[in-house]
N, C-alpha and C positions, 0 to 999 in steps of 0.2 A: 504494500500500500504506500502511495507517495507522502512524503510531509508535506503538510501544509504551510504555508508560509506563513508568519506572523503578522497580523497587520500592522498598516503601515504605524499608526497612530502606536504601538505596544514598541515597536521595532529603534522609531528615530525618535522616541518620547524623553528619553534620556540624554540622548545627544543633543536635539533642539532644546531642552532647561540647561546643559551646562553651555550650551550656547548663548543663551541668553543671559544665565547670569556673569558670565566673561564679557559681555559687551554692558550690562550693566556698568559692571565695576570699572572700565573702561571707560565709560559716562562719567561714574562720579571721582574720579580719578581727572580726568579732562574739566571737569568744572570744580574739582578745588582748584586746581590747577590757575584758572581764568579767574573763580570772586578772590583768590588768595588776598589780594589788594585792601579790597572789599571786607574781607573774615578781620585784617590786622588793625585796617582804621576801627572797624566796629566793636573788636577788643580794647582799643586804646581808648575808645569815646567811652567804654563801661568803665576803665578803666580811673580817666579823669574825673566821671562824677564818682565815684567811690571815692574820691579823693576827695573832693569838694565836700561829700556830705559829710566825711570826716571832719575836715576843717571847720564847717559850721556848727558840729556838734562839739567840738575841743574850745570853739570862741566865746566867751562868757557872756552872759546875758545883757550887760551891762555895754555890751563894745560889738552887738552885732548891728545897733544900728548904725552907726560910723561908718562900719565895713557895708553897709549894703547901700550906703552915698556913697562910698567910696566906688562899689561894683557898678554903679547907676551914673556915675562923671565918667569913668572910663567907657563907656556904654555908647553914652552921649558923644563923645570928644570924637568917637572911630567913627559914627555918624554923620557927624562933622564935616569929617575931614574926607577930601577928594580919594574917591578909590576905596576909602577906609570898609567898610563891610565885605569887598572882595578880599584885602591884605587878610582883615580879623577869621574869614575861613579859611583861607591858606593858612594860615599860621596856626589856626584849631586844627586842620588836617594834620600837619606836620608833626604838630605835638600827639595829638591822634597813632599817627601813625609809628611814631619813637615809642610810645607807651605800649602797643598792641606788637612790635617786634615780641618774637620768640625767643626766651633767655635761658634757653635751656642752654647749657656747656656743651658746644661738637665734644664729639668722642675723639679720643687723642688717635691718631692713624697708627703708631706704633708703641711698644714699650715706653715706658718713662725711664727714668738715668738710676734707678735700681732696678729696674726689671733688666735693663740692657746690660748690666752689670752681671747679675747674676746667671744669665746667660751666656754671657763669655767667659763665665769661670767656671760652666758646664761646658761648654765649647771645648776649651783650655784642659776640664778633665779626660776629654775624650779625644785628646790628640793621643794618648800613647797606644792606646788600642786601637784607634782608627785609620793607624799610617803607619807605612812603611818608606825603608830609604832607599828601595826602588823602584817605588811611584813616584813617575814622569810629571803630574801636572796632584799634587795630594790634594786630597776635597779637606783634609784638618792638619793645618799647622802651628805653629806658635805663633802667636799674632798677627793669624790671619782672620779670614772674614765668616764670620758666623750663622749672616744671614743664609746663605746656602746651605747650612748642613743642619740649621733649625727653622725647616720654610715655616711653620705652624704652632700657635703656642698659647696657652690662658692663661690667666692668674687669679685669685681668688681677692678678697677685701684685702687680708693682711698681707700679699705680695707675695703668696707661695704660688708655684707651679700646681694649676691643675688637670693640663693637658700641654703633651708635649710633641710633636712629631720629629724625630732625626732620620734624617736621611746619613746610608753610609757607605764605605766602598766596597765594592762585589765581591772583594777577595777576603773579606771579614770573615770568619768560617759560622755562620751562623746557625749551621746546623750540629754543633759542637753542644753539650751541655753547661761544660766548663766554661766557655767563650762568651755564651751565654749569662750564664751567672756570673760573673766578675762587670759586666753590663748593668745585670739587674742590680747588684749589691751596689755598684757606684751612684748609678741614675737616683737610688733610694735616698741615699745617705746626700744627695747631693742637692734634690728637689724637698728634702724635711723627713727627719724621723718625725717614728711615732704616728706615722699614716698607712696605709697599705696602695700597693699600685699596682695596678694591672699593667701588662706588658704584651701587645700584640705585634708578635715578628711576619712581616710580612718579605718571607726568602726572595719572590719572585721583582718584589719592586726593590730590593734591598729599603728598606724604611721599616722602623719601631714607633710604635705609637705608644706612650705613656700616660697612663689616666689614673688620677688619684682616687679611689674609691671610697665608696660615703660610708661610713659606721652601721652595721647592721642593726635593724633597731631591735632593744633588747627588752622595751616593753610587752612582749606578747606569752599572754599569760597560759594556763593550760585552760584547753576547751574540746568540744568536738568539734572535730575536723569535716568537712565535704568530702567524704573517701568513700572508696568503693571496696566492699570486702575483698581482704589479701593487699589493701594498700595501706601502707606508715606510714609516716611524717615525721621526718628526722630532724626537720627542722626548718628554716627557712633560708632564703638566697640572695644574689642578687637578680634585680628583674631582666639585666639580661644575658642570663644564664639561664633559664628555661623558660618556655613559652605558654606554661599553666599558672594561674593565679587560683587562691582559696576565699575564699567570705571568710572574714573575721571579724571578730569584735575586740573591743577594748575602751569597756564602761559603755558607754552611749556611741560610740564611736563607729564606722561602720569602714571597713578598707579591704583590700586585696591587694595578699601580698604571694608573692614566689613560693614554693614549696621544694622541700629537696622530696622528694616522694619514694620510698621502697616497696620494692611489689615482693610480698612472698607467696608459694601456692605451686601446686604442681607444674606450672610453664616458668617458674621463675629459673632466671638464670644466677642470680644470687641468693637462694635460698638461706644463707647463714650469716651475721653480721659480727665483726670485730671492732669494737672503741679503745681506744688507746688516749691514754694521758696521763697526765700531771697530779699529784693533790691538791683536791679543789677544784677541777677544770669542769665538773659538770656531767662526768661519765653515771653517776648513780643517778643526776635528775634525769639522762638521758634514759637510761634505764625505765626509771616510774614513769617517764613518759609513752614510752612504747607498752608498758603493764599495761596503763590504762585504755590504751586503743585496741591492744590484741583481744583485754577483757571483757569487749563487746562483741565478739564472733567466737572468742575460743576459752581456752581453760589456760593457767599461766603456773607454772612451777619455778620459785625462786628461792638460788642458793647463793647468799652472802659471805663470800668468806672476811672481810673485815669486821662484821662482829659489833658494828656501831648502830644496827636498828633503825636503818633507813631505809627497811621498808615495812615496818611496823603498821605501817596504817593498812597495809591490804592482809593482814593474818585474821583468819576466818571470812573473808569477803567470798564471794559469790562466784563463782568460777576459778578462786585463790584454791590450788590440790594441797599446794605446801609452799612454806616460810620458812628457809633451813637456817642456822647460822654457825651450829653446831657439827664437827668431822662426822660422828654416826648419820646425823639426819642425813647431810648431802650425798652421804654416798648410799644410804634407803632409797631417797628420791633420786637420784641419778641410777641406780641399778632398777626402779619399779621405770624413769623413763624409759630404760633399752628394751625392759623386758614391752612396754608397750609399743616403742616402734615397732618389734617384730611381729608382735602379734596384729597391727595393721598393717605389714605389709604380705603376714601370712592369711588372714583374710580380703584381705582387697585384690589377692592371688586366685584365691580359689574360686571366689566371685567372677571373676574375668575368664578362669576357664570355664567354670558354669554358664557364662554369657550374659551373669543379671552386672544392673551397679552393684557400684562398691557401697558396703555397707553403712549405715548411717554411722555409727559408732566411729568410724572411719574416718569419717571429712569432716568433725569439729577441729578445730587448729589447736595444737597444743604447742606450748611457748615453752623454751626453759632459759632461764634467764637466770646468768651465771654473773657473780660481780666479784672480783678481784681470786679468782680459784687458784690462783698461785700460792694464796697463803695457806691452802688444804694441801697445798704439795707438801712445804715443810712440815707441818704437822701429820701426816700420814706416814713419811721417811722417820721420824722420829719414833713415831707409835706403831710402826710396821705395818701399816695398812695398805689398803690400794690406793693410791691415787686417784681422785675422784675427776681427772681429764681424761681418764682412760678409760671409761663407761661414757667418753663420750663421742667413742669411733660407730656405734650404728649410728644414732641420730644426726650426727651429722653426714654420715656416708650417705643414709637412707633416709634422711627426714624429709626430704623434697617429697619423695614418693606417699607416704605417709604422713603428709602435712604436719609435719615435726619441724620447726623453728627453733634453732638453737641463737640465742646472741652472747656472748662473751665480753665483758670487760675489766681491763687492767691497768694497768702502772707502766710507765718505760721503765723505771726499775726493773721491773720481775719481767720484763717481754723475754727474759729468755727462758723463765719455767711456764712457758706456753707449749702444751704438747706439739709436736706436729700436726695430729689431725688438727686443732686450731686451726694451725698456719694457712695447712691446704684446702680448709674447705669452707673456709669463711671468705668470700669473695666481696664481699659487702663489707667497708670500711672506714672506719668516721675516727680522726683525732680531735683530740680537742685539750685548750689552753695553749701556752706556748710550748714551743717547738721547732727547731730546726730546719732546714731545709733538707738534708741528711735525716732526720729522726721523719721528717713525713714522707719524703722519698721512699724511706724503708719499708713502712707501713701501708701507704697508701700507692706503691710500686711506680708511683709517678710524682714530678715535681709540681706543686703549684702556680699557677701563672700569674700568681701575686705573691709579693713580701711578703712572708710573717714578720708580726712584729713580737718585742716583749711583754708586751700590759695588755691583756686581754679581758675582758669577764668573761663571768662562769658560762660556760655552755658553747660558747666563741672558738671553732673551731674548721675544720675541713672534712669535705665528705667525697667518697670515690666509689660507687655503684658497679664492679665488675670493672672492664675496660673502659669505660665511660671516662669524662672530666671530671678533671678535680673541681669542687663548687665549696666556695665559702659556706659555711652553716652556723646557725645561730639557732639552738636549741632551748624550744620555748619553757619558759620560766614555771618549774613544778618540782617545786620543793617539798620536803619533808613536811606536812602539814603539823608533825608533834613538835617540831623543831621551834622553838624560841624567838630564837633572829627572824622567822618568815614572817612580812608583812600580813595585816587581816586579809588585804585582795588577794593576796599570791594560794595565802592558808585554805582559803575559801570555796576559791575555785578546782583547788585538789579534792576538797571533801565535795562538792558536788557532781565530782567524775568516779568517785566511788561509789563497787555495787552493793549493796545493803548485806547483812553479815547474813551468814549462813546457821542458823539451828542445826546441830548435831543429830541425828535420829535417834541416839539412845540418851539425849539429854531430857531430863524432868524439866515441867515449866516451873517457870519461882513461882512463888507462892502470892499472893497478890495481898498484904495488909487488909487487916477489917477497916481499920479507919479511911481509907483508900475508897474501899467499895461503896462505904455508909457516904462518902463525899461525893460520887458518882452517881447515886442513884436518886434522881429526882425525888 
């Protein structure tokens, strides 16, 4: 069957309105253009009487009638005099017209005498890397010309660099890592600590582009998320670094911001997640933050090895199996997880050759979520136990299969009493606090295309999803709600992400006071 063709009116409807509004604006563009004269006297005439009615309102009661013989002689005298009321409008124009000029300051065309300054003493840093003493015609010498090697450049209120562009010479080895970084670590140190910058190498044009990047904001509190079940939220980004935004809140507030988003679930390709940091950097709130979203589709099993009861508030909750902190507990709940991976991938097996789905029991998500397990290493070596990372080769071998989520976090201290399977099968990787370039390289397998700096807050970190980019992340604010120091917003919003405590089955109800009941009963 043939298509029809659209009519004309559906077809050129869109083209004849941007048509017409391009010759609009053309219009009125063309006619400021022509009253411009007309707009400046008419400014300066508002202008003058705003003056006048000042003056008459500042001259004292006493002395305005003087002044208005005085305005009435003068009046009279131009009157007078030959030509006099054509001079007295030229001269109202004129004044008119001086008073309705536009006094706004041109924009300066180039740098001022410290911006040009500190530009050639970035210029000046980037002659030893950028030249050699067998280039014929060098594009960076000592006291040569800057403009060509900084075509492009901004500055901020206080005179920092916030956009930079350097062009440089071909033979720079740019695809070096090293070469690289001695680049980024000068450009840093040279445009202001204490800031982060992105670095975009562009090999094919020989040209860096330098942009100082804004503070991630670190008011965003914990809440629900807009996710789709098997999706997390590690944290948040910069906007242009992925192309999804979330609805959020914050108070009355209403915004959309970037998300680092982790998908786990059978198609995932990162099925297991590794946090690395500092004390203090924010790895246990990442932790309760990901408790609290898994706790809305799945079951969560958490084992503590430092021992400080930060996660006290989810013990007995609603989907919470267990709350270890203790060397027996963790290794009961890590030997009862193995034994139930296998048992869902020994059933989800046999269903498959039977030809029905997999069993219901089967696709609830179950989480285990390990916080600092290196310290159950020592104390198991001591007490001659097992090691409680080594119960944890099926889940993470086979947790994909069996919708088993293991996440992991620790210390750069102890990153070396991380078992192997850790290493290998956590592909999903978040640091966080300060840190090195070498110390995230390590862990996150890739360099970030920004500085770290040293002063970070809690949660302020980097995140690496498989082979994917390194992405700033800033993990949203959810704190210990028992904890002391946590403001009432922060406290608040934890306990209303919390699911209601779970009744034990073999528990007795209390006993309910008589005076209680006598006060309840109408």
């Amino acid at each position: 069957m043939a298509r029809r063709p659209l009519p004309r009116i559906l077809s050129t409807g869109s083209a004849q309105i941007a048509r017409s509004r391009e010759l609009a604006r053309t219009a009125a563009d063309s006619a400021t253009d022509v009253l411009h004269p007309l707009i400046t006297i008419t400014r300066g005439l508002r202008r003058l009487a705003a003056a006048g009615r000042r003056k008459w309102a500042d001259t004292p009661k006493d002395k305005r009638g003087p002044l208005l013989f005085l305005v009435a002689s003068v009046i009279l005298v131009v009157a007078l005099v030959p030509y006099g009321p054509l001079l007295a409008v030229i001269a109202l124009m004129a004044a008119a017209a001086w008073q309705g000029r536009d006094r706004t300051p041109p924009a300066p065309d180039g740098p001022d005498e410290s911006q040009t300054e500190r530009l050639k003493s970035l210029y000046e840093a980037l002659v030893p890397y950028f030249s050699t003493a067998e280039d014929p015609a060098p594009m960076y010498t000592h006291g040569g010309e800057w403009e060509n090697a900084l075509p492009a450049y901004e500055f901020d209120e206080s005179g920092r660099i916030t956009s930079l562009t350097i062009r440089y010479p071909a033979y720079f080895p740019d695809g070096e890592p090293e070469a690289r970084a001695r680049i980024e670590q000068l450009l840093a140190a040279k445009s202001g600590r204490g800031r982060e910058y992105h670095f975009d190498w562009d090999e094919e044009g020989n040209q860096l582009t330098v942009t100082a990047l804004r503070p991630l904001p670190t008011d965003i509190a914990a809440q629900r998320f807009v996710t789709a079940p098997g999706e997390t939220v590690l944290g948040f980004t910069d906007p242009s670094e992925v192309r999804r935004t979330l609805p959020l809140t914050h108070g009355e507030e209403r915004r959309d911001v970037p998300p680092v988003v982790w998908r786990t679930g059978l198609r995932s390709t990162e099925p297991h997640l590794l946090v690395m940091g500092q004390p203090g950097s924010g790895t246990s709130t990442l932790l309760r933050s990901i408790a609290l979203q898994a706790l809305q589709y799945g079951d969560v099993v958490i084992v503590e090895g430092g021992g400080t009861g930060e996660y006290a508030c989810l013990t007995g909750r609603d989907g919470v199996l267990a709350v270890e902190c203790a060397l027996a507990g963790a290794l009961a709940s890590l030997e009862w997880a193995a034994a139930e991976t296998e048992r869902r991938l020994i059933a989800a097996n046999r269903a498959r050759q039977a030809g029905h789905p997999a069993p219901e029991d089967t696709k609830r998500p179950l989480w285990i979520l390990l916080d600092r397990p290196s310290a159950f290493t020592h104390l198991a070596a001591a007490d001659g136990r097992k090691d409680p990372q080594s119960l944890l080769q099926v889940p993470l071998r086979h947790g994909r299969a069996a919708n088993v989520t293991v996440v992991v976090a620790d210390q750069f201290d102890s990153a070396d009493a991380l078992a192997d399977a850790v290493r290998q099968h956590t592909r999903a990787r978040v640091v966080l606090g300060p840190a090195t370039v070498d110390q995230l390289t390590a862990v996150l397998g890739a360099p970030p295309h920004t500085t770290p700096v040293a002063q970070v807050p809690p949660g302020r970190g980097y995140a690496r999803l498989g082979t994917g980019p390194v992405h700033r992340l800033q993990v949203p604010a959810t704190p210990d709600p028992y904890d002391d120091a946590t403001s009432d917003a922060h406290r608040q919003a934890v306990l209303d992400l919390l699911p209601p405590r779970t009744t034990p089955a073999d528990a007795e109800p209390e006993a309910v006071p008589t005076e209680a009941v006598a006060a309840e009963t109408p």
